[in-house]
mmCIF file of the N, C-alpha and C atoms, coordinates in Angstrom:
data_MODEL
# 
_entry.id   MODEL 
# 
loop_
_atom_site.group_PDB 
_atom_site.id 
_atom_site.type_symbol 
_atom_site.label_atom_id 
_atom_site.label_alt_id 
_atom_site.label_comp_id 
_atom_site.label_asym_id 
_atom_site.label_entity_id 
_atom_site.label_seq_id 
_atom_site.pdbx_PDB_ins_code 
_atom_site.Cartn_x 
_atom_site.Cartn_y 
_atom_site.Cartn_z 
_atom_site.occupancy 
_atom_site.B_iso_or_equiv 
_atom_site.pdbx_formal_charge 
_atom_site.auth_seq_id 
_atom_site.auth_comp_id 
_atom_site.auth_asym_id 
_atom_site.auth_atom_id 
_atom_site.pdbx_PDB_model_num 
ATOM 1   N N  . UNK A 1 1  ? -60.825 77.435 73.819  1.00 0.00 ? 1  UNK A N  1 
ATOM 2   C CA . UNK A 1 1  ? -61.178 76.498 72.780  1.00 0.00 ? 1  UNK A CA 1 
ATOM 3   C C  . UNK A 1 1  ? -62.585 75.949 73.014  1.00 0.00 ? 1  UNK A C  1 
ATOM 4   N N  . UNK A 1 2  ? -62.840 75.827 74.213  1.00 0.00 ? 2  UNK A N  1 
ATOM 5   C CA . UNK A 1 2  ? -64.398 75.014 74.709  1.00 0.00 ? 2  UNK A CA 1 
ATOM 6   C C  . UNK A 1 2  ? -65.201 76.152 74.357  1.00 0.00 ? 2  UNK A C  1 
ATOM 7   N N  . UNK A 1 3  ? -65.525 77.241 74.464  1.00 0.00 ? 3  UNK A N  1 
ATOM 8   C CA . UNK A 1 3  ? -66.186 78.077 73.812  1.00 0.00 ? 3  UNK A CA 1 
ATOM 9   C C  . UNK A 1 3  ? -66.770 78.059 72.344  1.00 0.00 ? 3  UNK A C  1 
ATOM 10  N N  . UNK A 1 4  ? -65.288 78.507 71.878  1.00 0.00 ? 4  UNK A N  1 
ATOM 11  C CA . UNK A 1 4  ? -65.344 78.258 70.200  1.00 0.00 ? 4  UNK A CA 1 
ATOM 12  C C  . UNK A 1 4  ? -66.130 76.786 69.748  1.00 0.00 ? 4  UNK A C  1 
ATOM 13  N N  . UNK A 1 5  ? -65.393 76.095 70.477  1.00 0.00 ? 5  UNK A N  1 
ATOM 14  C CA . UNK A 1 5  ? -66.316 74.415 69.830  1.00 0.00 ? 5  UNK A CA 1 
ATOM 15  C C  . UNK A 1 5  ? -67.956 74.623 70.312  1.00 0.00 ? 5  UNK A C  1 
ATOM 16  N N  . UNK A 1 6  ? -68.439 75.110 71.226  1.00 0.00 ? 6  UNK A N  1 
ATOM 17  C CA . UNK A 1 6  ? -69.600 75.040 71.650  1.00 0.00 ? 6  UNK A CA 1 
ATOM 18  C C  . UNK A 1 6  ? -70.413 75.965 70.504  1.00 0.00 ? 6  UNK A C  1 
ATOM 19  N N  . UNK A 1 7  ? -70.030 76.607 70.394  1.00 0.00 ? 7  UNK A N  1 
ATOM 20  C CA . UNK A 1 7  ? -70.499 78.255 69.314  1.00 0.00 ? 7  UNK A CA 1 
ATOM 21  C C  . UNK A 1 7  ? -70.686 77.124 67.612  1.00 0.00 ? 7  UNK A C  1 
ATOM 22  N N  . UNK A 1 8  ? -69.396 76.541 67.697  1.00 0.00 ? 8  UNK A N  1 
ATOM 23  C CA . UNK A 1 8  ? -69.563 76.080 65.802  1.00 0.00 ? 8  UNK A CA 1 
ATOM 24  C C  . UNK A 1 8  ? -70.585 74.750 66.403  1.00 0.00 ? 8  UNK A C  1 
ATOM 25  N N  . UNK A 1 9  ? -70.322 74.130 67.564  1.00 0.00 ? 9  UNK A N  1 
ATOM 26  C CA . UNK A 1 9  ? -71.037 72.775 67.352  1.00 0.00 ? 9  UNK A CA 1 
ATOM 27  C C  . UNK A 1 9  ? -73.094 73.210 67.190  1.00 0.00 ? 9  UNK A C  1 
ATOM 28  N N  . UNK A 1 10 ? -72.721 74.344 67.717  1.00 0.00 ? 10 UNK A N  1 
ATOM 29  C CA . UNK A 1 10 ? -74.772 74.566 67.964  1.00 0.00 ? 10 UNK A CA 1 
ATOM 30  C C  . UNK A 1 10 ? -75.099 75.634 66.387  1.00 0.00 ? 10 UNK A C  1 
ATOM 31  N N  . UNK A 1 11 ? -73.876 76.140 65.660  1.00 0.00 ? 11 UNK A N  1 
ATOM 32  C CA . UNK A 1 11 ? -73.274 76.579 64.593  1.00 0.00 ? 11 UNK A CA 1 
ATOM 33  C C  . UNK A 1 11 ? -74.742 75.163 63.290  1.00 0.00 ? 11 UNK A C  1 
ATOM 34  N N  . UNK A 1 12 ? -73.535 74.045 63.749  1.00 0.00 ? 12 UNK A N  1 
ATOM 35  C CA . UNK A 1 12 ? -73.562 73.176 62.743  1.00 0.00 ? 12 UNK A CA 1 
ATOM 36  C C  . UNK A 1 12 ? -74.976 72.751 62.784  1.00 0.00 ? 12 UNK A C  1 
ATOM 37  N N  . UNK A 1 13 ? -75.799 72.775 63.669  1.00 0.00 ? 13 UNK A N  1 
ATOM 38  C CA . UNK A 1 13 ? -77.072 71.793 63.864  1.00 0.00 ? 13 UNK A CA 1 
ATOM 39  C C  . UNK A 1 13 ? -78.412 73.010 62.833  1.00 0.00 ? 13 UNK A C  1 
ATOM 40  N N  . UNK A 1 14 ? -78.250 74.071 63.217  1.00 0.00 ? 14 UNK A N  1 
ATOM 41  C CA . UNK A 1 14 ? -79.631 75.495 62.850  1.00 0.00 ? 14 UNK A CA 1 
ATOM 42  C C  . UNK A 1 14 ? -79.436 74.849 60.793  1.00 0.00 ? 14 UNK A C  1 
ATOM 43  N N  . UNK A 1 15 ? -80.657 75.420 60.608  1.00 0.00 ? 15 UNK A N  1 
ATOM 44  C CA . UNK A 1 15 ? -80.874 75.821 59.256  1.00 0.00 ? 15 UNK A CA 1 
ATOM 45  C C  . UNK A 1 15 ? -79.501 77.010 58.660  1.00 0.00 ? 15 UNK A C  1 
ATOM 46  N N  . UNK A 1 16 ? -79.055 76.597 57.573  1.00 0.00 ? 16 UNK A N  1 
ATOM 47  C CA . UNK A 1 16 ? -78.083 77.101 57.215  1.00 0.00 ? 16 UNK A CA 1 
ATOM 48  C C  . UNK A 1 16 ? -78.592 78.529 56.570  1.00 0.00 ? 16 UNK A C  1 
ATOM 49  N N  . UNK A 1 17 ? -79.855 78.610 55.882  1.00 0.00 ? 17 UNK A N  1 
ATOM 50  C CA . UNK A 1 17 ? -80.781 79.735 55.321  1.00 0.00 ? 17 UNK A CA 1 
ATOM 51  C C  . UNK A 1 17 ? -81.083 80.762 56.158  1.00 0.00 ? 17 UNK A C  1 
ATOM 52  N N  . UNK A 1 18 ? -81.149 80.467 57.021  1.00 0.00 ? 18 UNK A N  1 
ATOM 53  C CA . UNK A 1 18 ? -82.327 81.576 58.193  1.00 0.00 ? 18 UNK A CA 1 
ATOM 54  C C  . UNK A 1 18 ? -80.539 82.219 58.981  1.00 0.00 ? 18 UNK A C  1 
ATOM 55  N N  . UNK A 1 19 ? -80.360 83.575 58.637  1.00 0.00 ? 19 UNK A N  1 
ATOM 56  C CA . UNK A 1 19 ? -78.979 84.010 59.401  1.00 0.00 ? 19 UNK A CA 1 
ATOM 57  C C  . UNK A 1 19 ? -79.096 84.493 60.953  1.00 0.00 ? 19 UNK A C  1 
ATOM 58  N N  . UNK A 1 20 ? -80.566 84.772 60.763  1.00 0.00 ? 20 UNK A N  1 
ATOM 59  C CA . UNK A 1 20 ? -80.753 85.172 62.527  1.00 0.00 ? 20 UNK A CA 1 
ATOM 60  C C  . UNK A 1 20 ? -80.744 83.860 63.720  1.00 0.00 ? 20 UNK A C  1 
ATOM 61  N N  . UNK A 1 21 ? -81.092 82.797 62.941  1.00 0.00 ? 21 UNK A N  1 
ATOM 62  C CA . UNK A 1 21 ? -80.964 81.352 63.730  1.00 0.00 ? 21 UNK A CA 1 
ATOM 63  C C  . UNK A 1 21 ? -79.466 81.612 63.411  1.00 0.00 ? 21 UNK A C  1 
ATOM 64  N N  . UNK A 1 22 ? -78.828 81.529 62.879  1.00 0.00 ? 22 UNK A N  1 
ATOM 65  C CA . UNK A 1 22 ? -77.144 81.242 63.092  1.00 0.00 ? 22 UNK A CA 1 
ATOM 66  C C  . UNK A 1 22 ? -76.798 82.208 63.994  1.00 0.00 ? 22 UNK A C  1 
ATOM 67  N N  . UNK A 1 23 ? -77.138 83.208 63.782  1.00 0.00 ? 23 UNK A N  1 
ATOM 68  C CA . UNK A 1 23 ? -76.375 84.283 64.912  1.00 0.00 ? 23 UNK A CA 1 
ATOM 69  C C  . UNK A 1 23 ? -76.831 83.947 66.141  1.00 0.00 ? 23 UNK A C  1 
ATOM 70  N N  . UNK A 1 24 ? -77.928 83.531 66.642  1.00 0.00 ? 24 UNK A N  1 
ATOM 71  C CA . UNK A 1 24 ? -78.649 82.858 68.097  1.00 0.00 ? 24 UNK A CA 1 
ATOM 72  C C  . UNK A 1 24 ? -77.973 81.842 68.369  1.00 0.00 ? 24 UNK A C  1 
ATOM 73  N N  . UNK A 1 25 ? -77.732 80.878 67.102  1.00 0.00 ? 25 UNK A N  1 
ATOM 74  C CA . UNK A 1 25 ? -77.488 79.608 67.932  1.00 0.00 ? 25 UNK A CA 1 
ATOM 75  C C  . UNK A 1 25 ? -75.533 79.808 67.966  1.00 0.00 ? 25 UNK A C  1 
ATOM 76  N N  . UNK A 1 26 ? -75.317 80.809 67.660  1.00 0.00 ? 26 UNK A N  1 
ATOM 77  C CA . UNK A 1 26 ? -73.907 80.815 67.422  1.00 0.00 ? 26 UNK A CA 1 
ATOM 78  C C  . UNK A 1 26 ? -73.185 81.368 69.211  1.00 0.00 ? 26 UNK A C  1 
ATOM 79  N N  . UNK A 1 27 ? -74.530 82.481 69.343  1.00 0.00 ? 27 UNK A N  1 
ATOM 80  C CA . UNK A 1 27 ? -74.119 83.300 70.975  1.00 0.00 ? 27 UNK A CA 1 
ATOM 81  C C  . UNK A 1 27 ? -74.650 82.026 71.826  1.00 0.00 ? 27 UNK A C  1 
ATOM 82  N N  . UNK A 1 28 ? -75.564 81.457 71.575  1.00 0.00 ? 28 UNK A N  1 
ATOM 83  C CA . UNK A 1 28 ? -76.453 80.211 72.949  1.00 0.00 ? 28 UNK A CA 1 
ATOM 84  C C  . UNK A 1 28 ? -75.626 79.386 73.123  1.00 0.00 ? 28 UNK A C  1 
ATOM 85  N N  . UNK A 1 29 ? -74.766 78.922 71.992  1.00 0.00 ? 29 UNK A N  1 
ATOM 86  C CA . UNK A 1 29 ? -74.000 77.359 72.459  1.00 0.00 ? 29 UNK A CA 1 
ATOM 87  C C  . UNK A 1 29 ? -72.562 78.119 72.783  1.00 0.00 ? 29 UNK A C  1 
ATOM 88  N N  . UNK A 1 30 ? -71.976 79.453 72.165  1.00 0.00 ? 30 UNK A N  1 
ATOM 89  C CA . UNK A 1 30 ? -70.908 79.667 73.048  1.00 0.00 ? 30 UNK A CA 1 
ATOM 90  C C  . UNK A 1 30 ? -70.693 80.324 74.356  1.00 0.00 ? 30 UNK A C  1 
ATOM 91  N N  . UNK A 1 31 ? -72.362 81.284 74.663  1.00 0.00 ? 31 UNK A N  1 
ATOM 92  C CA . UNK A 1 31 ? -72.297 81.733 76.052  1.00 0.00 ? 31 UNK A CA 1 
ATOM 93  C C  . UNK A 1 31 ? -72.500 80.353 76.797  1.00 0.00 ? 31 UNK A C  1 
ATOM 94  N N  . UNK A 1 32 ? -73.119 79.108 76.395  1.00 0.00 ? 32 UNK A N  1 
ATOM 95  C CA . UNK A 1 32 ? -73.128 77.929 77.294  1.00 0.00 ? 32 UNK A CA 1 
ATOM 96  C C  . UNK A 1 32 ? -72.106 76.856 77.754  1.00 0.00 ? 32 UNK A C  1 
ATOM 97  N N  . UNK A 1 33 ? -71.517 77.440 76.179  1.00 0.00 ? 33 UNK A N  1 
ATOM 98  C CA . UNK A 1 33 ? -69.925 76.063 77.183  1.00 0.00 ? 33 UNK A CA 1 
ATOM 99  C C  . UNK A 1 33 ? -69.343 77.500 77.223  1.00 0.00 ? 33 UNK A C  1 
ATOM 100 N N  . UNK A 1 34 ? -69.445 78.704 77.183  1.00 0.00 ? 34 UNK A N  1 
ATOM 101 C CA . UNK A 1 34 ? -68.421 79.152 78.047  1.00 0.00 ? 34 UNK A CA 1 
ATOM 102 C C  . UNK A 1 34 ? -68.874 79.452 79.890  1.00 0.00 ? 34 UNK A C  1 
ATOM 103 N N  . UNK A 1 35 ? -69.986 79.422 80.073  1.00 0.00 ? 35 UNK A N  1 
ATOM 104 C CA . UNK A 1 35 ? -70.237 79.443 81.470  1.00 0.00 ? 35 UNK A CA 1 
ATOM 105 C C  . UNK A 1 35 ? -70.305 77.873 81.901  1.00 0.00 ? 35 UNK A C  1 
ATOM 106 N N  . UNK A 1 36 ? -69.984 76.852 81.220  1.00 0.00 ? 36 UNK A N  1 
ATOM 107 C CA . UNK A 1 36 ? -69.738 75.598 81.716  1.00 0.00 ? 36 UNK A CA 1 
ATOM 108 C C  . UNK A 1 36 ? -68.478 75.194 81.833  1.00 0.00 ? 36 UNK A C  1 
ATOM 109 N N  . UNK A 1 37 ? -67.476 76.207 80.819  1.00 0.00 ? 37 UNK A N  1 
ATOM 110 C CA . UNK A 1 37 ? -66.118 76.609 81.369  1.00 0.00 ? 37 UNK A CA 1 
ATOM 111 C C  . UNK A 1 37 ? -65.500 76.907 82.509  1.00 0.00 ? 37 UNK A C  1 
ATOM 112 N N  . UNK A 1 38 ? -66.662 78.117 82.432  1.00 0.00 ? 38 UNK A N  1 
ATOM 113 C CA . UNK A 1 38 ? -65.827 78.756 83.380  1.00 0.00 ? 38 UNK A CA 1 
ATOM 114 C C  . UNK A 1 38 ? -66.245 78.107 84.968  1.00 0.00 ? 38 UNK A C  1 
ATOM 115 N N  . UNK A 1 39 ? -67.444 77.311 84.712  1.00 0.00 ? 39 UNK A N  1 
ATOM 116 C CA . UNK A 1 39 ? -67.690 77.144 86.217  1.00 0.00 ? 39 UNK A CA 1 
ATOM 117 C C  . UNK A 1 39 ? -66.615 75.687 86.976  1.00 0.00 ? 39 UNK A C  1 
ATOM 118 N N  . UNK A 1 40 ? -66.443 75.013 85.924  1.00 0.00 ? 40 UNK A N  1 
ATOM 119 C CA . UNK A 1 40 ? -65.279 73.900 85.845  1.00 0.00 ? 40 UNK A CA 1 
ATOM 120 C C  . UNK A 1 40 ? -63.962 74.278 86.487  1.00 0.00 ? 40 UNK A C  1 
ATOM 121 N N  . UNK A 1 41 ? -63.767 75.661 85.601  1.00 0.00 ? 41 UNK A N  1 
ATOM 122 C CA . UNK A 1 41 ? -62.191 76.058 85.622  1.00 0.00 ? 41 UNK A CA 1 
ATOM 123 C C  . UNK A 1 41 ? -62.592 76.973 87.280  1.00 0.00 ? 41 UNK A C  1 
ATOM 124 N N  . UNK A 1 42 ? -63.319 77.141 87.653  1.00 0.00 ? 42 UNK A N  1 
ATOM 125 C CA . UNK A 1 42 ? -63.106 77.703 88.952  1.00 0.00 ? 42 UNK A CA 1 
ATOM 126 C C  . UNK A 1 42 ? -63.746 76.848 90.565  1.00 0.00 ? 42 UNK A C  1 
ATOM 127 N N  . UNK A 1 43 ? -64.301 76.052 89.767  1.00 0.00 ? 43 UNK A N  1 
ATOM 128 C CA . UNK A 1 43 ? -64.317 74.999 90.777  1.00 0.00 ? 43 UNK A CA 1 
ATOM 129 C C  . UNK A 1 43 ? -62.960 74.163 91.357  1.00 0.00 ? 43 UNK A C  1 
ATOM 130 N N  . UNK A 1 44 ? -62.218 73.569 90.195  1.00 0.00 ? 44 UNK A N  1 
ATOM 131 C CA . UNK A 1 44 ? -60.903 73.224 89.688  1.00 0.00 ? 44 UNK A CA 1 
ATOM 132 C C  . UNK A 1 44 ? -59.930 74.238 90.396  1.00 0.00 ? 44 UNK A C  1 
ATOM 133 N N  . UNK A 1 45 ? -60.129 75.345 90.398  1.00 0.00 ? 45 UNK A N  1 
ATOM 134 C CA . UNK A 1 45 ? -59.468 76.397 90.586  1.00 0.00 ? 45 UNK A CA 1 
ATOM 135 C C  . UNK A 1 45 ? -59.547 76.920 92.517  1.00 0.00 ? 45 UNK A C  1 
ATOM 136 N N  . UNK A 1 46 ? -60.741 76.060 92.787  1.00 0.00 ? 46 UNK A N  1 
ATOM 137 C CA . UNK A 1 46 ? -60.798 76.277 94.300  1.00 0.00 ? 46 UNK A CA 1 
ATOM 138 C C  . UNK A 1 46 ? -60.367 75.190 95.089  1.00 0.00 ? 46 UNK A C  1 
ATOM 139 N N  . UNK A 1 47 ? -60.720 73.926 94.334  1.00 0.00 ? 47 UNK A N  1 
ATOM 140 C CA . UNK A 1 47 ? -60.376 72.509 95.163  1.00 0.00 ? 47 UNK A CA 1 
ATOM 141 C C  . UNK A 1 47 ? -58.856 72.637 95.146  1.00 0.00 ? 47 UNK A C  1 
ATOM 142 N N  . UNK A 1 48 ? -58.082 72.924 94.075  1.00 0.00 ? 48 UNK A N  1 
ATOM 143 C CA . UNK A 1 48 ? -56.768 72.930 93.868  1.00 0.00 ? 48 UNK A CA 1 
ATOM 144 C C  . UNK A 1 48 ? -55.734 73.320 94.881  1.00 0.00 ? 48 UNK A C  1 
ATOM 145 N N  . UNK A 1 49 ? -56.723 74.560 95.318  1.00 0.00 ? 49 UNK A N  1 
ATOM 146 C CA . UNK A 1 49 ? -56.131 75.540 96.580  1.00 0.00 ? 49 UNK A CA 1 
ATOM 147 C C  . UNK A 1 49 ? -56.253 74.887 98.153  1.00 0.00 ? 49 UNK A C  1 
ATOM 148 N N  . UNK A 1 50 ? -56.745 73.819 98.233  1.00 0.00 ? 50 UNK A N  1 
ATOM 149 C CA . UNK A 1 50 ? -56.926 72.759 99.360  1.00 0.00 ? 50 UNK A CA 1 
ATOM 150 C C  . UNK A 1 50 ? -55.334 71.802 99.403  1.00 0.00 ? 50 UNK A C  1 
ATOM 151 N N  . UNK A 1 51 ? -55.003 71.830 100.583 1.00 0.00 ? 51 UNK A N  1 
ATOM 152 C CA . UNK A 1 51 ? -53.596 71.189 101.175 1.00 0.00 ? 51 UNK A CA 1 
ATOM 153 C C  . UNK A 1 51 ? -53.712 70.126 100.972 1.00 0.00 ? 51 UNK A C  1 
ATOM 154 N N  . UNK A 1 52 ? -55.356 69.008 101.207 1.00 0.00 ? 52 UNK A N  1 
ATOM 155 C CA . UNK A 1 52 ? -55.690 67.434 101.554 1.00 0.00 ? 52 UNK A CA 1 
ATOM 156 C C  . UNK A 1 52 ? -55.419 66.891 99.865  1.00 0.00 ? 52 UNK A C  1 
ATOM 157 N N  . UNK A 1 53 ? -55.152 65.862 99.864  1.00 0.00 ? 53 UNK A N  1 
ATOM 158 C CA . UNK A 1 53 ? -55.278 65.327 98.794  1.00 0.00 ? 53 UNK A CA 1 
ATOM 159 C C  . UNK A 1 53 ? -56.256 65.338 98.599  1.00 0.00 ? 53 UNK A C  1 
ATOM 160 N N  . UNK A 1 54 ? -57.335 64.501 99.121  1.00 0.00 ? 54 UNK A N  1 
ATOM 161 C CA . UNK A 1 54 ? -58.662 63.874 99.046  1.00 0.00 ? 54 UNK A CA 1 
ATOM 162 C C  . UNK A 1 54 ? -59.432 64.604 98.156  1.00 0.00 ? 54 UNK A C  1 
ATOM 163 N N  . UNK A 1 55 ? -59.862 65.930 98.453  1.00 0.00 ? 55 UNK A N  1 
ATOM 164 C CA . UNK A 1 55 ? -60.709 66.748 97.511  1.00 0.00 ? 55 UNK A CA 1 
ATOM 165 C C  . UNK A 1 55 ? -60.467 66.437 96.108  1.00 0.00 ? 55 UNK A C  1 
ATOM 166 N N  . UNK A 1 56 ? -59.435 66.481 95.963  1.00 0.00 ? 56 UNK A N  1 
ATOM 167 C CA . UNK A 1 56 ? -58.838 66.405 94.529  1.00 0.00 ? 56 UNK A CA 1 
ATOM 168 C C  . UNK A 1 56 ? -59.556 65.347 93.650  1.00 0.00 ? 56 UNK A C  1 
ATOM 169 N N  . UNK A 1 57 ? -58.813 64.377 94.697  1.00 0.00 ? 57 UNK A N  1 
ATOM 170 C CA . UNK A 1 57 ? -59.677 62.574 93.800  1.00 0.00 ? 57 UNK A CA 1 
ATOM 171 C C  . UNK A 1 57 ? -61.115 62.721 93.929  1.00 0.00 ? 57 UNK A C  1 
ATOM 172 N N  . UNK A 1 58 ? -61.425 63.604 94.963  1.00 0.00 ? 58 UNK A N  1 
ATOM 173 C CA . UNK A 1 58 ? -62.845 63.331 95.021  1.00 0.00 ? 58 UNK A CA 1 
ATOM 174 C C  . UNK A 1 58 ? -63.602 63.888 93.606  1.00 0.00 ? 58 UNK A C  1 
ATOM 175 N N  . UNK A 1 59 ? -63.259 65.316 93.742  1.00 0.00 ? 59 UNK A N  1 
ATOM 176 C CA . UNK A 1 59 ? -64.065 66.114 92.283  1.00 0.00 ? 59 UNK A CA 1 
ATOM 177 C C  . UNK A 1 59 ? -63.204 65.860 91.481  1.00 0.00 ? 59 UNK A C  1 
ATOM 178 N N  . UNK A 1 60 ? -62.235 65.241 90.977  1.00 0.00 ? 60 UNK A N  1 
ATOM 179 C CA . UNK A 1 60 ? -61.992 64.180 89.746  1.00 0.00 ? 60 UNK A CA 1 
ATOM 180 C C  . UNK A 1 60 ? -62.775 62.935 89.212  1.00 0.00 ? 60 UNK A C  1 
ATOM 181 N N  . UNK A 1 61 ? -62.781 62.472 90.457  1.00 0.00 ? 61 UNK A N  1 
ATOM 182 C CA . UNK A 1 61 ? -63.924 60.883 90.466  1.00 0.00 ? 61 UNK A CA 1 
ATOM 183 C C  . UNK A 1 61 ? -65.353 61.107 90.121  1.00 0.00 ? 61 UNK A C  1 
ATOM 184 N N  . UNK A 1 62 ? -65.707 62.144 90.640  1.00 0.00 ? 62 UNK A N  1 
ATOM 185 C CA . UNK A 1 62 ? -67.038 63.052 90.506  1.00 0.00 ? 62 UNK A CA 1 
ATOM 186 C C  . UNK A 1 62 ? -67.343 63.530 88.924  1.00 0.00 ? 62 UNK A C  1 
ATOM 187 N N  . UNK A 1 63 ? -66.297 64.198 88.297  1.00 0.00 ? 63 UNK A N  1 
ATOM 188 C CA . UNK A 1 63 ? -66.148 64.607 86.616  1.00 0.00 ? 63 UNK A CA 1 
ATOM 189 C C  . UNK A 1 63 ? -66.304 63.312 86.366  1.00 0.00 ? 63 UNK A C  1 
ATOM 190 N N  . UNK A 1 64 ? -65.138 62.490 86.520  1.00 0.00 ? 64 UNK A N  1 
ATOM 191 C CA . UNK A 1 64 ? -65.732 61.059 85.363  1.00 0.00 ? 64 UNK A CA 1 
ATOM 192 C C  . UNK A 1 64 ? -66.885 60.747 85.367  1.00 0.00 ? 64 UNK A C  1 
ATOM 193 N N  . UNK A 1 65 ? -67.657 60.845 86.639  1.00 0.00 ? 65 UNK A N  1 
ATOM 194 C CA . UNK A 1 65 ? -68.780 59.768 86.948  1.00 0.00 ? 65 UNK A CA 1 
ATOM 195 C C  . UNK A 1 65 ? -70.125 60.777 86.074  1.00 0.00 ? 65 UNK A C  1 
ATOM 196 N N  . UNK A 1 66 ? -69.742 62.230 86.491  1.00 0.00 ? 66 UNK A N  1 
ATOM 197 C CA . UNK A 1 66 ? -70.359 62.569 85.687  1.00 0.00 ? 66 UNK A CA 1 
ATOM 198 C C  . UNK A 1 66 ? -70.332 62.758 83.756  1.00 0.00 ? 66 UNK A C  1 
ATOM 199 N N  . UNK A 1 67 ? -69.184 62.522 83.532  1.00 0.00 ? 67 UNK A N  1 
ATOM 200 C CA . UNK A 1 67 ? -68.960 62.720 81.690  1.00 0.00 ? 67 UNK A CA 1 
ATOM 201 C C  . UNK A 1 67 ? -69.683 61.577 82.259  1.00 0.00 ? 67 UNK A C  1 
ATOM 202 N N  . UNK A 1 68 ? -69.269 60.220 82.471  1.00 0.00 ? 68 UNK A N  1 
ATOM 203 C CA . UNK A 1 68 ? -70.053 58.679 81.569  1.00 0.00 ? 68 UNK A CA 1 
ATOM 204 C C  . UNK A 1 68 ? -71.122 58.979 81.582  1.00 0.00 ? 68 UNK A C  1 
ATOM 205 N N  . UNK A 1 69 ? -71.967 59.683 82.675  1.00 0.00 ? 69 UNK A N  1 
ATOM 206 C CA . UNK A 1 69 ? -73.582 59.662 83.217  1.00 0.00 ? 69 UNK A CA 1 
ATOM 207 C C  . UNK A 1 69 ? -73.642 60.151 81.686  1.00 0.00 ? 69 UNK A C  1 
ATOM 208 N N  . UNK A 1 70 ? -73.462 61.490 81.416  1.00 0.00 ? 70 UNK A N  1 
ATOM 209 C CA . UNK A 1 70 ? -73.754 62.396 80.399  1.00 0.00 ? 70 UNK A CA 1 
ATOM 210 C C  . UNK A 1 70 ? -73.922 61.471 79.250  1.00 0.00 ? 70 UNK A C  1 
ATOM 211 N N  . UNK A 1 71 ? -72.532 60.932 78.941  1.00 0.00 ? 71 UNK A N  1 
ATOM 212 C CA . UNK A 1 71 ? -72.220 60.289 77.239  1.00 0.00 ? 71 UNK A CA 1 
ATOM 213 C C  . UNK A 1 71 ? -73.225 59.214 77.393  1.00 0.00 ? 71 UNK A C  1 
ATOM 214 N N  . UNK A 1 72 ? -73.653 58.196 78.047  1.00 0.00 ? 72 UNK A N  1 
ATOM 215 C CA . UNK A 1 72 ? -74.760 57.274 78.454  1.00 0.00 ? 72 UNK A CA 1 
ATOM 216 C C  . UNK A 1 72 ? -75.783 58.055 77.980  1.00 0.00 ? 72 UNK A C  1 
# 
């Protein structure tokens, strides 16, 4: 789904006239949240595999701190 939304959201912003800007901005914003996907889902995917709790809260605490930084 993070893909697809990334693809229509950079979709929605280009000149609606010009089709080669849609087709660019259609591959740029979904090859970008999909390699911001995927690097999430395998980061996620490595801490997970850790026995300690700690990691966990840590790169959880770390995502929030980073979305607010971002949405700020």
């Amino acid at each position: 789904v993070r893909p697809l939304g990334g693809a229509l959201l950079a979709l929605a912003i280009v000149d609606p006239g010009d089709p080669a800007w849609q087709v660019a901005a259609f591959l740029l914003g979904g090859g970008g949240a999909f390699l911001a996907h995927s690097a999430k889902a395998g980061a996620r995917a490595l801490v997970n595999t850790s026995p300690e709790p700690v990691s966990n809260v840590v790169v959880s605490t770390g995502e929030d701190i980073a979305t607010a930084g971002l949405l700020a």
